[in-house]
N, C-alpha and C positions, 0 to 999 in steps of 0.2 A: 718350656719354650713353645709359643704358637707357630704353627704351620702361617701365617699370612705374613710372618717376618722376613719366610724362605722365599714368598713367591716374585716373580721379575715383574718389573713394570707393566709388559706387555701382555701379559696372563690378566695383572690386575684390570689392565683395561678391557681386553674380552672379557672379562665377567659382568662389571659394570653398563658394556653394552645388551650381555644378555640381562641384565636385570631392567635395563630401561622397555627392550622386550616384551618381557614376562608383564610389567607393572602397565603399557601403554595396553589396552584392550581392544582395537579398531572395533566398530560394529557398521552396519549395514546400514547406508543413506539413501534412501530413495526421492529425488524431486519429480513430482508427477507435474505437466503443465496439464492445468484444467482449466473450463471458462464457465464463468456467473454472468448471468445477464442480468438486472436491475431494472425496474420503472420506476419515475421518479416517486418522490415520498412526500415532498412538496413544491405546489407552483404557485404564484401570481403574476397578476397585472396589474401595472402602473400605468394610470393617466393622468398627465400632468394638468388638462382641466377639472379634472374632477378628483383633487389632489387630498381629499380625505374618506374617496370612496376608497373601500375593500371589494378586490374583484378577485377573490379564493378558487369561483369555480368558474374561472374562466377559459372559452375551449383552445383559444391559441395561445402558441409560443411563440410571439412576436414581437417585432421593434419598428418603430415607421416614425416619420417626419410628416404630419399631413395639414390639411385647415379642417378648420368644422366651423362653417357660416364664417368665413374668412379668415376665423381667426388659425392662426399656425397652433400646433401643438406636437408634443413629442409622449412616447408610449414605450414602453420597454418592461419585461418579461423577466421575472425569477423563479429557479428551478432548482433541486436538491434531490440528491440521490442518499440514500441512508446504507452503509457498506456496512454496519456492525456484521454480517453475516459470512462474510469473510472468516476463513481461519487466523487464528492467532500465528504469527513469525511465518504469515506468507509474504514471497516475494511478489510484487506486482510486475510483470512482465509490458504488458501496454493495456492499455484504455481506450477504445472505441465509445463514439458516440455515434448514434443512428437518428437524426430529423427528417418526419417527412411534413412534403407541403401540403397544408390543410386548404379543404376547399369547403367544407363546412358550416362556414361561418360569412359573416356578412360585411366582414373587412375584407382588406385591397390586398392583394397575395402578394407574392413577387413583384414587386416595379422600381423602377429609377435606378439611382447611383442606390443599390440596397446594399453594398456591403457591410459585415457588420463584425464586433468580436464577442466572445465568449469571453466573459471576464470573473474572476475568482470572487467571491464576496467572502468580507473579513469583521462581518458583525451580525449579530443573531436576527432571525427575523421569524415571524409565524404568518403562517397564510391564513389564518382564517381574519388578521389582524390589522397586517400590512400595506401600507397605500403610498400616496406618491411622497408625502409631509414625513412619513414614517422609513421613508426609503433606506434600507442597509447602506453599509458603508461598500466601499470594492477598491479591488488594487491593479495596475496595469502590467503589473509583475506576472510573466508566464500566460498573458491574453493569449484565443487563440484564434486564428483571422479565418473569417468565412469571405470566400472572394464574392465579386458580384454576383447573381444569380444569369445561364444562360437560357435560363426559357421562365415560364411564367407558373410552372409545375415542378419543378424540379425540385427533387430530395436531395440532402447530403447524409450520404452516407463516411461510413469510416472516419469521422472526425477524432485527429490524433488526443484526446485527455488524458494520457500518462500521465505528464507531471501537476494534474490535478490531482488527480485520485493518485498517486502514489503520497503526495502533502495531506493528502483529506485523510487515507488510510495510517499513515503514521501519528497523523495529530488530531483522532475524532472529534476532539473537544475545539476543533479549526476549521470541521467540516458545515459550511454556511453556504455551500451549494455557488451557485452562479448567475449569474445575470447574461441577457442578450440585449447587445446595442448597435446599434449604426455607426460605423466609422467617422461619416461626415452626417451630419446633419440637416441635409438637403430634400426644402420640401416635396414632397408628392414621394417619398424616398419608403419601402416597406419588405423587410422580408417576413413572412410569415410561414408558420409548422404549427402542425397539433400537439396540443399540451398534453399534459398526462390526467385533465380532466376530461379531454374528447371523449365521445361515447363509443370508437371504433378503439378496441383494446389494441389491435395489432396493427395500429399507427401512433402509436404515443409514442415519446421519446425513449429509445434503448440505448442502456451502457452496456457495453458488455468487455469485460474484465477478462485476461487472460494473467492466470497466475503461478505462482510454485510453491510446493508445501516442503517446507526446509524442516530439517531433524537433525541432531547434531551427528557429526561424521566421529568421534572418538571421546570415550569415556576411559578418565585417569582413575586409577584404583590406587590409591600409596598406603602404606602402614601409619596410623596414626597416634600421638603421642596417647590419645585416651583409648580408639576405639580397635586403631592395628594391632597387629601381633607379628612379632618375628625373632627368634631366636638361632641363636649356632650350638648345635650338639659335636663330643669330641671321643670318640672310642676310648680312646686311652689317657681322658682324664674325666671318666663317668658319674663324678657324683659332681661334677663343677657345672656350675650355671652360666650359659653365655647374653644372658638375655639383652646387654646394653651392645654386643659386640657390632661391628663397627662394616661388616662383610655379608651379601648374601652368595654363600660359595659349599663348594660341594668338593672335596680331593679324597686321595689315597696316596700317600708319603710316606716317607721315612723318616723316623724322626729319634738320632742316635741308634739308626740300624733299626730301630724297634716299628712296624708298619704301624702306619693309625691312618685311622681313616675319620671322615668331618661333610 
């Protein structure tokens, strides 16, 4: 006769709770918030008169509505941040962008209705390649709105890209950077920033990334049919093997008067 015939329900269930116990292992999770800063990785410029030059190193991040010898034409800007340096199973926490306004250059800064959006591109492009005929694709899904500008120098700072870079970081092979455009398309209309080809390093465009380094919070340890091990030993039936037994338990009983212990 086994001893686990005698014991009450309630016994059986305290054990089974100490064995989920014994078998669950917590261990120690640490999430640090830390921040990457980034500079872009690639930019261009598009002019829509000059719709099969490549303009790779060009020094603005801009978009305008303007004429050239009467004729209207429109200009718009792409930009790409390369995140592979991110750790693996981090959480993205938010996404800053930093633009400032470039005065560098021989284009028309800040003026008119200039609002513009930040918009996702959803088709491969190369800068050394890229022109207006060759223009990526883009999507208005998650745009993110730049208001008018109120002075004729003014930076933006803290532009929300979360839910860029949280898309970009989950699906690298989706990461195709961004484009800058004018909302409306009203001549004489221009916001302009330094690219990440300017020659002033500590005005090019900055992402900066705040994130968390996740770690798993519990490791399961279970006896396996190949690699676990578990057995029941019985004092007073010692040469009997329990190895398939069905219990992990531990008593001292009686058993017909006679004590045995397991």
């Amino acid at each position: 006769m086994l001893f686990p015939t005698l014991l009450s329900n309630a016994l059986n269930h305290l054990l089974w709770l100490l064995c989920i116990l014994i078998y669950s292992i917590p261990t120690h999770s640490q999430n640090n918030i830390l921040k990457a800063n980034f500079a872009p990785s690639q930019d261009a410029f598009l002019f829509e008169l000059e719709p099969y030059k490549n303009f790779s190193n060009y020094p603005d991040f801009i978009s305008f509505q303007w004429t050239f010898y009467s004729v209207p034409s429109h200009g718009t800007s792409l930009l790409k941040f390369d995140l592979t340096s991110l750790p693996p199973n981090s959480k993205i926490i938010r996404a800053e962008l930093n633009l400032f306004h470039s005065t560098n250059s021989g284009n028309q800064g800040h003026r008119g209705k200039n609002a513009c959006y930040l918009k996702k591109i959803t088709s491969p492009w190369t800068e050394q390649t890229v022109c207006w005929n060759t223009a990526p694709s883009h999507t208005l899904e998650q745009q993110v709105y730049l208001p008018t500008s109120q002075s004729e120098d003014q930076n933006y700072f803290n532009i929300d890209l979360t839910s860029f870079v949280k898309d970009w970081y989950n699906n690298p092979a989706m990461n195709f950077g961004m484009k800058i455009d004018l909302a409306e398309q009203i001549v004489y209309s221009s916001m302009k920033f330094y690219s990440g080809k300017n020659m002033l390093l500590t005005k090019r465009p900055e992402l900066i990334i705040s994130y968390e380094t996740m770690s798993d919070s519990c490791i399961t340890l279970q006896p396996g049919p190949e690699s676990g091990k578990d057995a029941f030993v019985f004092d007073l039936m010692p040469a009997t093997n329990y190895g398939d037994y069905i219990d992990f338990i531990s008593f001292y009983w009686t058993f017909q008067n006679q004590v045995g212990s397991g």
